[in-house]
Structures are given as structure tokens and as C-alpha cells.
VOGU-3710 file (C-alpha; in Angstrom, 3 decimals, decimal comma):
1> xxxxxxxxxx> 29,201/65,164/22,226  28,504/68,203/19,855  24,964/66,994/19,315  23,963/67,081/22,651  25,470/70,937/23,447  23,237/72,063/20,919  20,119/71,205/22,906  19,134/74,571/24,929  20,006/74,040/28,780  16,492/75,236/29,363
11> xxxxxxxxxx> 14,442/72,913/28,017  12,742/70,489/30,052  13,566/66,536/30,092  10,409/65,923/27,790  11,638/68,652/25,009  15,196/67,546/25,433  14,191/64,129/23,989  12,093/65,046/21,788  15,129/67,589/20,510  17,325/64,623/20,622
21> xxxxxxxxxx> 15,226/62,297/18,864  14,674/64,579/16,061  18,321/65,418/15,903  18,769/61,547/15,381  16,036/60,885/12,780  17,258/64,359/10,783  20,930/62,945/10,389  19,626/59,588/10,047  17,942/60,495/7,116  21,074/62,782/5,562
31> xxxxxxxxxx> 23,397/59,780/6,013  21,117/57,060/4,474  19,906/59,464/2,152  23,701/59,880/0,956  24,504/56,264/1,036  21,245/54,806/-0,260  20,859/57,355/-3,322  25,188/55,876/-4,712  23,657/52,330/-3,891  20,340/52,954/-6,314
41> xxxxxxxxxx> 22,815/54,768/-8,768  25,232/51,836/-9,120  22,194/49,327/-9,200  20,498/51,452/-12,030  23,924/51,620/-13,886  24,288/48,014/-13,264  20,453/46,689/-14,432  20,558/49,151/-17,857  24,623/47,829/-18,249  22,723/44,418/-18,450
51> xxxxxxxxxx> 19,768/45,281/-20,420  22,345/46,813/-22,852  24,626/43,781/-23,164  21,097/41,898/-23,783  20,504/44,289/-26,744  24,262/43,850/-27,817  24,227/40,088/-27,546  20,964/39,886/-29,724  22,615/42,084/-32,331  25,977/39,938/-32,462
61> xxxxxxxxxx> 23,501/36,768/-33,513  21,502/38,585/-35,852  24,744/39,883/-37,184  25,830/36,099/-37,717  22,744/34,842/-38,981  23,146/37,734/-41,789  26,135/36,625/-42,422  25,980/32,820/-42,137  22,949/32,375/-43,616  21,926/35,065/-45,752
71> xxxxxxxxxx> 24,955/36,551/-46,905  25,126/33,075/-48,884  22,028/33,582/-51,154  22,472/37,044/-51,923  26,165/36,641/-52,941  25,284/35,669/-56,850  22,603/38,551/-56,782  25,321/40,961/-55,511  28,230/40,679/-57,828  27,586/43,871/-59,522
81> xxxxxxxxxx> 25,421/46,088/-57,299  25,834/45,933/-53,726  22,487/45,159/-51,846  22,687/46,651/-48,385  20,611/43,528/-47,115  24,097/41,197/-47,639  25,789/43,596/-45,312  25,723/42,919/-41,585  25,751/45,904/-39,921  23,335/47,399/-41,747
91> xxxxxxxxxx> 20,911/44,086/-40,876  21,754/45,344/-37,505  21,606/48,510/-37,665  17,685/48,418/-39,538  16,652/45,632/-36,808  17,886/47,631/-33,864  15,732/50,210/-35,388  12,878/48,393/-35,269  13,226/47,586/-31,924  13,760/50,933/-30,702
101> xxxxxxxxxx> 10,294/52,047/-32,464  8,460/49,066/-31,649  8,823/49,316/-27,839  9,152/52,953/-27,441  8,581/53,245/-23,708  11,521/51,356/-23,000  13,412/51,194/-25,664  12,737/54,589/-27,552  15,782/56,382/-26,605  18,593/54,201/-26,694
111> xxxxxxxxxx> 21,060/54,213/-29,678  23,562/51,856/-31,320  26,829/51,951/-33,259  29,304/50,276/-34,578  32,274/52,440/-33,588  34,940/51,793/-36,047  38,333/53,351/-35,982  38,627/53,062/-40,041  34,938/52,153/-41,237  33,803/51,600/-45,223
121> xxxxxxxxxx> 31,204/53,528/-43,975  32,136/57,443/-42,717  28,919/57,064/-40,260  30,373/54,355/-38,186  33,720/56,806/-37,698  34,532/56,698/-34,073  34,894/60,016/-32,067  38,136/60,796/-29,961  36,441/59,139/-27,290  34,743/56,202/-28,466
131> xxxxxxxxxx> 38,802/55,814/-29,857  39,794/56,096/-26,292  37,395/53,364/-25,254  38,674/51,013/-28,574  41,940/51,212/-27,185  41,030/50,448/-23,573  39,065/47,510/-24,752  42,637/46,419/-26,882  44,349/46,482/-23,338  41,975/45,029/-21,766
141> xxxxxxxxxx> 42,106/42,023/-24,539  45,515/41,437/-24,950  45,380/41,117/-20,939  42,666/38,504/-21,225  40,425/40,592/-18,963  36,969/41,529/-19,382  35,379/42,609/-23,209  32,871/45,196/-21,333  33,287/48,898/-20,996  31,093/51,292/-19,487
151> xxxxxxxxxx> 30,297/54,639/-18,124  29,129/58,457/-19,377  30,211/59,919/-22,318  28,607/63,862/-23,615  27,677/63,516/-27,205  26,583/66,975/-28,976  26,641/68,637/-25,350  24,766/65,660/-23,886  25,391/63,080/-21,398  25,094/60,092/-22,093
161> xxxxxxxxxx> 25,372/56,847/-20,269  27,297/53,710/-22,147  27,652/50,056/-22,785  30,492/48,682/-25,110  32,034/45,455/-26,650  35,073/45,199/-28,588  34,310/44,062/-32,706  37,131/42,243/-33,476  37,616/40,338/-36,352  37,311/36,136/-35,889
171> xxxxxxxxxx> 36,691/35,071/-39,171  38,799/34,878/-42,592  35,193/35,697/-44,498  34,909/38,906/-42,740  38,114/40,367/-44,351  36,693/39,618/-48,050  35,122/43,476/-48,251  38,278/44,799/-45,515  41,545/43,606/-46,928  42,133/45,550/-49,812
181> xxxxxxxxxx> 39,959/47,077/-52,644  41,790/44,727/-55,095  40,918/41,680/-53,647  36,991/43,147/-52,274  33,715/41,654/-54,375  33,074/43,313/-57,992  30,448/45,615/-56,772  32,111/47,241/-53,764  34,573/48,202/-55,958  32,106/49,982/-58,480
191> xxxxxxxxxx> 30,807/51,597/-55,329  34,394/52,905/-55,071  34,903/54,176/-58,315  31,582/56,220/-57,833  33,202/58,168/-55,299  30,359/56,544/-52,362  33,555/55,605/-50,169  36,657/57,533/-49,719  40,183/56,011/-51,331  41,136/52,952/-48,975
201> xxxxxxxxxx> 38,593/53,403/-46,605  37,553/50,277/-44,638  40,174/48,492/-45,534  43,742/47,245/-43,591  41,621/45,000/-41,338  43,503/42,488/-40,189  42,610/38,599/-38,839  42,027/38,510/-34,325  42,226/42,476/-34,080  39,752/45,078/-32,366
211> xxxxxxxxxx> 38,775/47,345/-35,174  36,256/48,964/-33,153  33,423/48,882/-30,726  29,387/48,245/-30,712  28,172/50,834/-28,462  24,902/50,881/-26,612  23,692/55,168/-25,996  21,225/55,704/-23,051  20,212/59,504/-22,147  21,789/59,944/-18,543
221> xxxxxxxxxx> 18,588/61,650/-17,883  17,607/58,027/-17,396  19,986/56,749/-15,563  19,398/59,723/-12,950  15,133/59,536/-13,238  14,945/55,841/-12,780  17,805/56,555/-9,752  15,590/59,484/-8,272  12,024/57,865/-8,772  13,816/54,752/-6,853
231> xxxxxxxxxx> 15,407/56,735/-4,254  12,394/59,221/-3,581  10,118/55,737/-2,982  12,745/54,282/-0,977  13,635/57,335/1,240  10,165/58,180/1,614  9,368/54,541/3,054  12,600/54,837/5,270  11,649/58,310/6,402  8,147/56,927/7,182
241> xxxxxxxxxx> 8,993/54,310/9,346  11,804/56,372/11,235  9,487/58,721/12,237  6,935/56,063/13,426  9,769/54,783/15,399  11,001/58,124/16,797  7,211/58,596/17,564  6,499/55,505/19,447  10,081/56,096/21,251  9,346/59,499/22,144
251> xxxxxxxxxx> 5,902/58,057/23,724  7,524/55,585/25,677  9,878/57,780/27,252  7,213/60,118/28,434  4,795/57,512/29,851  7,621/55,158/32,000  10,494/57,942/32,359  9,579/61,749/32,146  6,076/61,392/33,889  7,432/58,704/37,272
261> xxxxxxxxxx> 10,029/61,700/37,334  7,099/64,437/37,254  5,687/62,460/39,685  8,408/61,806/41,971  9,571/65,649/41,376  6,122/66,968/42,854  5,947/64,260/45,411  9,771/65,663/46,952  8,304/69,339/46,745  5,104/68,270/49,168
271> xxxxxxxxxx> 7,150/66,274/50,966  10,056/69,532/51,070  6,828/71,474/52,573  5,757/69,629/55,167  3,364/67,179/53,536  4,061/63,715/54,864  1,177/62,014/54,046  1,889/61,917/49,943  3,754/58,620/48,922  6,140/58,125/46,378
281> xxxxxxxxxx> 4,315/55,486/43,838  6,822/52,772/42,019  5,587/51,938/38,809  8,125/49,652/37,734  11,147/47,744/38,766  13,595/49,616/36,910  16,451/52,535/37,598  12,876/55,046/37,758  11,313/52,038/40,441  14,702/51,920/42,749
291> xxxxxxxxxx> 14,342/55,886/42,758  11,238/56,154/43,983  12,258/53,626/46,775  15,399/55,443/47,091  12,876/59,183/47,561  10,392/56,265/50,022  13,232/55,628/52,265  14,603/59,100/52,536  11,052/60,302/53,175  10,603/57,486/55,979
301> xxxxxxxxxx> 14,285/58,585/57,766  12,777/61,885/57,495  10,029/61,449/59,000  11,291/59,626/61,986  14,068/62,071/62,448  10,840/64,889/62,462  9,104/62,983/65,034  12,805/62,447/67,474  13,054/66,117/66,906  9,696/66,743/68,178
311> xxxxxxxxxx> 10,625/64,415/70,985  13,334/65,898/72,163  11,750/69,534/71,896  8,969/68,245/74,107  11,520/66,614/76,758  12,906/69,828/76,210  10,255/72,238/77,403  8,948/69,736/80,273  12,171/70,272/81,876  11,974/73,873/82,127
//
């Protein structure tokens, strides 16, 4: 393998392992580094998807309280000025507000609206994106699949991450103030012939149709500080106990592998010089243990080949 040519030929067993381990634990970390940081990315994405659909869900009933049950008493009070109060998205819209500056260490930089593709209200306009998503939603519901959309979006040169539901209309009542200006209450009409809405604006809505979106903003800064403040702990306590490991391995190689092979290495060089009393010591029972018996019985052939040889040389010069 590549990994292993890289090692210099040079080095000794001890800094070839120690090379090797390293080598391991450095692409180790690369790798998990890589995979863990799209898992915390997709998990972030996933928890602030849900935290936004909490947020969504808890404007949708305070939307239908507003218009259940207070809508009702302010409809005799309303018939020639229009109080904000008997309008839903505004109860909303002034609640969500709350919210965000009530709990501004979690909350403090999200941002709602109700992306409409022809709102009374030119605030609520949707962009050419936020269109894009209204008509993905539309697909999605006359497919019967999932009301959810998500992902980024850049707003005003930022990024921004997103949560959306479709607003679709389910109710007869909610086309009183959307079907035409004729038939809409006395005093949106005055607020027409002010000039506070433009000519036919907010109206056409018709009865089970997507008419926009309620989106849920959150800076993508977040997404990616919650994602590195995650992934810095978790690689951190990864990297920590891969190089305990690599440690402890590393150790163990030395003490049962590199030094019985020191040892048998200088034993064969005494032994090479004429040194027969040295013994080769087994520590173990392993491949290192049957080498040192392997190095015992050469040493013991060797030695009675030696003393034959002397043998012999002694028969030798009797004879002469």
C-alpha cells in the first residue's frame, strides 16, 4: 500500500510504528472529521427545522383563537374602522414579536412571515423565491405529500436558513376580507378608498388553495456555530481518545515486540562472535516466543556442530 512506501526505509522497527500509527490516527481524524462534521450539520438543520415547526404550530393556534374567538367580539366594534387586533396575522405577527424579545438568547434572531403571493398587506409580498417555495409546496399538496419545506435562502445578501408551511385557505370565513372588495366588511373598504391598499389587492382568494407560505428565518451563522461548537467538542473528544489509543498501542508494541526483537537481535550478534554462553530469553508464547526458540535451537545445532568440528580437528592433528 501507498501508506506504507511513504515510511523512510531507514527508520528503525520502533519509528516505523510509531510513523504508521500516526499515519493512521492523522487520516482517522480527516475521515471522521469529514463525515462527523455533515452528520452534526444535518442534526442541527434537523433540531432548529423542529424548533421552527414548534414556533409555526403555536402561531397557527393563536391565529385560530384570534379568529375563533376574538374576531367575534370585535366584529360590531369594527364595522367602520378596522382594528388591527380583529386581524390574524397581525395577532401573530405582534405575539411572535414578543416572543422573539422575551427570550432573546434563543429566540432573538429568528423571523416570521406570512409569505403571500397577492397579500392585502404589500409587507407580506413574497420574493421570487419564497414564490418558488409556494409553488413547490402546491406540488407537493396536490400530491398529498408532505406540507414542510426547508433549506437556505440569501435575503439582502444574507444566508439564511428556513422552515415553511403552506397557508391555504380551509374556511368559508376566511374569504369574507379576500373575495372581492364588494362583498369585504364596511371598514376595509374605507381603508381602500384611502388609498392604504392598492386597487384589488388581497383579494381573488379562493376556498382549499395555497395562497402562500408562513416562513420561519434563522441566520445560517447559526446553523454553522451551533454545527462547529458541536463538532469542535466532538472531534476534540474523538481526537483525545485516538491518541490515548495510538499511545497505549504504540507502548505495547515496544514492550512485547520491538524490545524481544532487540533482544534476540543482540543475542544472534554475541552468539555470531563467538559468545555461546548468552541465551535467547522467551518472554511469551507467541510468533516473538517460537522465534526465540527457533534462534535457541539454531544456537544449540551450532554449538554442537562447533564442538564435532573441534573434534574432528583434534582427530585430525593426533594423526599426524
Amino acid at each position: 500500500m501507498k501508506i506504507f512506501a511513504l515510511i523512510p526505509r531507514n527508520f528503525n522497527l520502533s519509528k516505523k510504528l510509531t510513523t504508521l500509527m500516526f499515519a493512521i490516527f492523522l487520516l482517522g481524524i480527516i475521515v471522521s472529521s469529514i463525515f462527523y462534521y455533515n452528520i452534526l450539520r444535518s442534526n442541527t438543520e434537523h433540531e432548529l427545522n423542529r424548533q421552527a415547526n414548534v414556533l409555526i404550530s403555536t402561531m397557527d393556534s393563536i391565529r385560530k383563537y384570534n379568529q375563533d374567538k376574538v374576531n367575534p367580539l370585535l366584529e360590531k366594534q369594527s364595522e367602520q374602522k378596522l382594528l388591527l387586533e380583529s386581524i390574524p396575522s397581525y395577532a401573530v405577527s405582534e405575539v411572535f414579536n414578543i416572543l422573539t424579545n422575551s427570550y432573546k438568547d434563543k429566540y432573538g434572531e429568528y423571523s416570521y412571515k406570512d409569505a403571500m403571493i397577492n397579500p392585502t398587506n404589500s409587507n407580506d409580498l413574497a420574493t421570487e423565491e419564497e414564490i418558488k417555495i409556494i409553488e413547490r409546496l402546491s406540488e407537493q399538496d396536490k400530491l398529498g405529500g408532505q406540507n414542510i419545506a426547508q433549506g437556505f435562502l440569501t435575503i439582502d445578501g444574507k444566508k439564511k436558513f428556513y422552515t415553511s408551511r403552506p397557508i391555504k385557505i380551509t374556511q368559508s370565513s376566511c374569504l369574507i376580507c379576500h373575495t372581492s372588495l364588494e362583498k369585504s366588511p364596511k371598514s376595509l373598504q374605507i381603508l381602500y378608498e384611502q388609498g392604504k391598499y392598492g386597487a384589488n389587492q388581497g383579494f381573488g382568494w379562493e376556498l382549499n388553495k395555497i395562497i402562500g407560505t408562513k416562513m420561519i428565518y434563522i441566520p445560517a451563522e447559526q446553523v454553522y456555530k451551533i454545527t462547529n461548537e458541536n463538532f469542535i467538542l466532538i472531534i476534540g473528544i474523538f481526537t483525545a481518545i485516538f491518541a490515548v489509543t495510538i499511545f497505549l498501542a504504540t507502548l505495547w508494541l515496544k514492550q512485547y515486540v520491538v524490545q524481544p526483537l532487540n533482544q534476540i537481535t543482540q543475542v544472534a550478534e554475541a552468539v555470531s562472535l563467538g559468545e555461546m554462553d548468552i541465551e535467547f530469553k522467551k518472554h511469551s508464547n507467541d510468533e516473538i516466543g517460537h522465534l526465540a526458540d527457533a534462534f535457541t535451537r539454531m544456537k544449540t545445532s551450532l554449538e554442537i556442530a562447533l564442538k564435532r568440528l573441534v573434534k574432528k580437528v583434534d582427530r585430525n592433528q593426533n594423526q599426524l
